[in-house]
N, C-alpha and C positions, 0 to 999 in steps of 0.2 A: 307678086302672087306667092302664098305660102306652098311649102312643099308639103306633097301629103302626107299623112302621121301612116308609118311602118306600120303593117302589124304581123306577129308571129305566132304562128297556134303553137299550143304546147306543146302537142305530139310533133313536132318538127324543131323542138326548141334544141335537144340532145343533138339531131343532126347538123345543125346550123352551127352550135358549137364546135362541133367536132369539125365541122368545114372549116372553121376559120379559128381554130387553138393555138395556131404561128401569131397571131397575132392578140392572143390572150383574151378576147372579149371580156366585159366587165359588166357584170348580173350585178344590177343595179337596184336595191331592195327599196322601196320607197315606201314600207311600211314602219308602224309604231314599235320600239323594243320591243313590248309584250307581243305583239301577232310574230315577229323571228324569233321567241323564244318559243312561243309556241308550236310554229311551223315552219320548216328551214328547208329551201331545196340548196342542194350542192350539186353542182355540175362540173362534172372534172373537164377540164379546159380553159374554163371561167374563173374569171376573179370577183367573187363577191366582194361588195361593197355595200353596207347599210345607211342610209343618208334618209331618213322620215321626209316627206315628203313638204312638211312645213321649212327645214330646215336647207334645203336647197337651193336658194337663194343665193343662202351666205356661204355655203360650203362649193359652191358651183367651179372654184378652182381646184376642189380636188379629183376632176374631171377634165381628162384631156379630150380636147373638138376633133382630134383625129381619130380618137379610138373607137372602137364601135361598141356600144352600150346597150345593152337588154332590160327594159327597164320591168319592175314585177309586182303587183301589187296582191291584195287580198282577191280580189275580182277582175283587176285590170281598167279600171274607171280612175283612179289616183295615178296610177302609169302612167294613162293616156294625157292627162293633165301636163304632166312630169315630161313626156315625147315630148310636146307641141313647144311646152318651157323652153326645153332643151336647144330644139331646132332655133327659135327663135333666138338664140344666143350666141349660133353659127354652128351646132354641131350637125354635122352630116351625116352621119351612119347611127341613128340610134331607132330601135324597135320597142314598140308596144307589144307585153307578151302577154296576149287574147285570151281571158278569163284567169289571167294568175294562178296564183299557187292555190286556190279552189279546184280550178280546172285540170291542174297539175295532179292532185288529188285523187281527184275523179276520174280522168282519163287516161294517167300515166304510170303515177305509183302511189297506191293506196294505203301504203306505209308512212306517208306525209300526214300528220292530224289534219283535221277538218276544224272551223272554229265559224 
């Protein structure tokens, strides 16, 4: 039986961080260059990572199974893709962040461009 896909609203993303900074969590960007040139959140406690969503695959060992990963997309539909991948690969601690960096946007900091 698979395990359910995490999910984390935005407005809880900064706290969730900030809970667990001992252990670095890694905001996990699974959009195209152009949408993170576009639109960038930083989260002090996180360690950004950009890895497009295509290329995940092959890049999948520069992702440790025990860390805990937030993954982020334009809407949160390519994430949730990206969670499910994940898990199925043995990682245990990784979240879908529910409505991405649109929702980020719109309900957090309106300083982030919109696209």
């Amino acid at each position: 039986m698979n395990a359910p896909l995490r999910q984390l609203h935005v407005q809880d993303l900064a706290a969730f961080v900030a809970e667990h900074a001992a252990t670095q969590p890694v905001l996990l960007d699974v959009r195209e260059d152009w949408e993170l040139e576009t639109a960038r959140l930083t989260l002090p406690g996180a360690r950004l990572l950009h890895i497009p969503m295509g290329q995940l695959p092959q890049r999948l060992a520069e992702l440790d199974p025990a860390q805990t990963i937030l993954a982020l997309c334009h809407h949160g539909m390519r994430s949730l893709q990206c969670v499910a991948f994940l898990q199925r690969q043995g990682h245990a601690h990784v979240y879908n962040v529910h409505g991405g960096i649109d929702a980020w946007s719109t309900q957090v900091d309106a300083s982030v461009p919109r696209y």
